[in-house]
C-alpha positions as semicolon CSV with decimal commas, in nm:
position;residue;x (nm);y (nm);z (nm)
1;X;5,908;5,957;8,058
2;X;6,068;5,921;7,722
3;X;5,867;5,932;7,400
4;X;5,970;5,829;7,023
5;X;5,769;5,934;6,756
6;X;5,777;5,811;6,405
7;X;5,693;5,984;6,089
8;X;5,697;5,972;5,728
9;X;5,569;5,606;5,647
10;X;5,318;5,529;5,373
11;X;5,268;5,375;5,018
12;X;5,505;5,380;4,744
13;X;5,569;5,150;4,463
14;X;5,843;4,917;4,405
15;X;6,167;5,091;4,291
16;X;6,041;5,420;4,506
17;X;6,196;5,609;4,790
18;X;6,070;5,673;5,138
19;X;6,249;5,866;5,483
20;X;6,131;5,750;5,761
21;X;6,212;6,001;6,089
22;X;6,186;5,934;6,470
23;X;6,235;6,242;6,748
24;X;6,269;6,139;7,082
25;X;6,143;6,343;7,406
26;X;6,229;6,353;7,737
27;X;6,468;6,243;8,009
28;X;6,692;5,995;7,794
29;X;7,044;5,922;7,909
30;X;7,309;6,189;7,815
31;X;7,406;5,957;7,533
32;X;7,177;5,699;7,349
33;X;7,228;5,500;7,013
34;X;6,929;5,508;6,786
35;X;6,783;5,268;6,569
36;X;6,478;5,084;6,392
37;X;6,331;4,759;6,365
38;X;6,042;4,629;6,162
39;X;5,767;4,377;6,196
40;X;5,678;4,216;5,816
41;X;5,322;4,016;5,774
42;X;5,337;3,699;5,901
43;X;5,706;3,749;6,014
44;X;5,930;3,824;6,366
45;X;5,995;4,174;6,453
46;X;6,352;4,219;6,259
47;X;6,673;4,423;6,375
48;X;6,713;4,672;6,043
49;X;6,965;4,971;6,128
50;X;7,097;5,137;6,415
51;X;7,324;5,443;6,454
52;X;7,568;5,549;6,764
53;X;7,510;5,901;6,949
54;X;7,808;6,044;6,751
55;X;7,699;5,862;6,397
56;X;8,018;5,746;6,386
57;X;7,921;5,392;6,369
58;X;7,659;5,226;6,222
59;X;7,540;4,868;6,140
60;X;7,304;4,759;5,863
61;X;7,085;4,381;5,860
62;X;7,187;4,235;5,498
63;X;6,889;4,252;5,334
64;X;6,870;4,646;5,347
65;X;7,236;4,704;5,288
66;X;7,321;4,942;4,983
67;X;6,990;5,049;4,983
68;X;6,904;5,203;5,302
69;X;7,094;5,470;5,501
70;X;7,050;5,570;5,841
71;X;7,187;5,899;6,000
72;X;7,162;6,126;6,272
73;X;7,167;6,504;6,286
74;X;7,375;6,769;6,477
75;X;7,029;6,724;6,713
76;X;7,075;6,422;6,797
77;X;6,740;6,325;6,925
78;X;6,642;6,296;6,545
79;X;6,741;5,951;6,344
80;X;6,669;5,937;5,965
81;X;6,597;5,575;5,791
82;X;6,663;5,692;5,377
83;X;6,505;5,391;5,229
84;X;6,526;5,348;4,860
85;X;6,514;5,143;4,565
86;X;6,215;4,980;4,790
87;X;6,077;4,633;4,736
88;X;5,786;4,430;4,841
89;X;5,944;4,236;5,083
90;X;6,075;4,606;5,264
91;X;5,644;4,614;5,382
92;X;5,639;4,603;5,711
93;X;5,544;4,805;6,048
94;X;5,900;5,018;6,128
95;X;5,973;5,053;6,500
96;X;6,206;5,340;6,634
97;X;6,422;5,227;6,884
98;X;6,681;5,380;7,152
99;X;6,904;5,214;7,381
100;X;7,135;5,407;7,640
101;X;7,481;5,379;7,563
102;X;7,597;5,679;7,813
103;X;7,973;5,724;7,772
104;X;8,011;5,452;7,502
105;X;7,981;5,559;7,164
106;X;7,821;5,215;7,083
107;X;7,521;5,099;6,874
108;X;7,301;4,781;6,876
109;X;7,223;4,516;6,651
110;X;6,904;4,357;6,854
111;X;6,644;4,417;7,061
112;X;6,784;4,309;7,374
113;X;6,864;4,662;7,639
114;X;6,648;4,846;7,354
115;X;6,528;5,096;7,668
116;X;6,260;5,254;7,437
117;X;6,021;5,195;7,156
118;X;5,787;5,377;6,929
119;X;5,493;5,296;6,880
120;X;5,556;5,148;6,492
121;X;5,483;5,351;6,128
122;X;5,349;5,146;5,817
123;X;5,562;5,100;5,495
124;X;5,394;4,973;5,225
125;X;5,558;4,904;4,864
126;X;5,351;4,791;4,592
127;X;5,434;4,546;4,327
């Protein structure tokens, strides 16, 4: 019905940059916020961005603030994740997400009435 697919995970050192992309396909809502989550080693899936179908709002977990930027096209089944000065701890598996807003312009800050998920791209930063 509706598929997300991830690319543009991989390995990069400490201090390096990575962009992380996620297209979605099929019969979505007219209007849909985007977003991504991420599942550290040993840790709970965490909320870590998430963008509105306009991209005129956006919300940011603390730990990621400053350093990563999320942002949507004119196409707007395409999010961007621009993840830089990358540390360690930033090793996870990344999860697109999307969650029907229809006429709201609104975005989403966990996973509860996340309608869709990706199937998860690695992030690795070496120390």
């Amino acid at each position: 019905q509706v598929q997300l697919v991830e690319s543009g995970g991989g390995l990069v050192q400490a201090g390096g940059s990575l962009r992380l992309s996620c297209a979605a396909s099929g019969r979505t809502s007219s209007r849909y916020a985007m977003g991504w989550f991420r599942q550290a080693p040993e840790k709970e899936r965490e909320f870590v961005a998430a963008i509105s179908w306009s991209g005129g709002s956006t919300y940011y977990v603390d730990s990621v603030k400053g350093r990563f930027t999320i942002s949507r096209p004119n196409i707007k089944n395409t999010v961007y994740l621009q993840m830089n000065s990358l540390k360690p701890e930033d090793t996870a598996v990344y999860y697109c997400a999307v969650r029907n807003t229809y006429y709201r312009d609104s975005t989403f800050t966990s996973e509860s009435g996340i309608n869709y998920w990706g199937k998860g791209i690695l992030v690795t930063v070496s120390s």
